[in-house]
N, C-alpha and C positions, 0 to 999 in steps of 0.2 A: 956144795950147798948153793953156790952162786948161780949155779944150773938150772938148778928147779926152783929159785925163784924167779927169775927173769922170764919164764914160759907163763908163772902163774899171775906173774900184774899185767901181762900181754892181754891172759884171756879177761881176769876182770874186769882190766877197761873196755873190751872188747864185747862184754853183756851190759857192762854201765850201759853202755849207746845205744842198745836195744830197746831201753827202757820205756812205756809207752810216752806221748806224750800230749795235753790235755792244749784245744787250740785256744791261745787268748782271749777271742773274742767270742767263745762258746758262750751262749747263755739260754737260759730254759727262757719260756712261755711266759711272756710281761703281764703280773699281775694288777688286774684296776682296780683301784681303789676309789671310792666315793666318799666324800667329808660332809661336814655339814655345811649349810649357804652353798648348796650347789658344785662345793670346788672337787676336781676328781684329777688323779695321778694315775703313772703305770711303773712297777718297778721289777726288773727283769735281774735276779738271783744268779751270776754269775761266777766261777771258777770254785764252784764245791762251795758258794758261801762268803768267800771272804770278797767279795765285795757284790754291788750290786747299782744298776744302772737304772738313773730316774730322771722322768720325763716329767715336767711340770710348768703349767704356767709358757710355755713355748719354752724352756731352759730345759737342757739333759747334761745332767754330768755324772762322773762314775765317784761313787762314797765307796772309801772299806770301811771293813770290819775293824769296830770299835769294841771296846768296854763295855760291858755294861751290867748292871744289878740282877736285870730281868728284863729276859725279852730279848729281841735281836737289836742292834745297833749298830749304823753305818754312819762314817760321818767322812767331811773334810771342807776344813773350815769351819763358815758359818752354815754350812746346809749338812743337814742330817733327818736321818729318820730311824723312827725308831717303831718297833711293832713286836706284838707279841699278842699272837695266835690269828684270829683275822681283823684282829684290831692294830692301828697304825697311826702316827703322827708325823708332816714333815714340816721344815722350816730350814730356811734360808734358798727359797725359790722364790721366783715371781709371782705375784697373788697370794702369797703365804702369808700366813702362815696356814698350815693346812692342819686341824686339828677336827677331834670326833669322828677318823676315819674307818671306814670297814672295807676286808677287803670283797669282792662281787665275785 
């Protein structure tokens, strides 16, 4: 019996490493967003979701995926954003806070 299993965690692990694998810093097409009093952001939707890269105010930093009631929610720290559908909100940026936002 000690036979046949030693061939089969061989191959196991030997398709584990096949397995495809998603690049870090992949991220889709940075959405703009426009608030009110003129302020406007870009937030680019990264690794299936769980986090997402924003640019605002000349500061970019990478928020995950948060909690949230309703709507998407990224945070860390004091900067977060939150949106739900093409409507959005961010704060803890420079010039922020950024509220009344849609996205264009």
């Amino acid at each position: 019996m000690r036979r046949v299993l030693l061939p089969l965690s061989v191959l196991t692990l030997t398709l584990a490493g096949c397995a495809a694998v998603v690049p870090m810093d992949a991220t889709d097409t940075p959405i703009f967003y426009r608030c009110k009093a003129g302020k406007t952001f870009t937030a680019a939707y990264a690794l299936r979701g769980k986090q997402v890269v924003v640019t605002a105010g000349g500061a970019t930093k990478v928020l995950k995926l948060a909690r949230s009631g309703s709507g998407a929610r990224y945070a860390d720290g004091a900067a977060e954003i939150w949106s739900k559908g093409p409507d959005a909100m961010l704060h803890g940026f420079p010039g922020g806070p950024y509220d009344d936002c849609r996205s264009q």
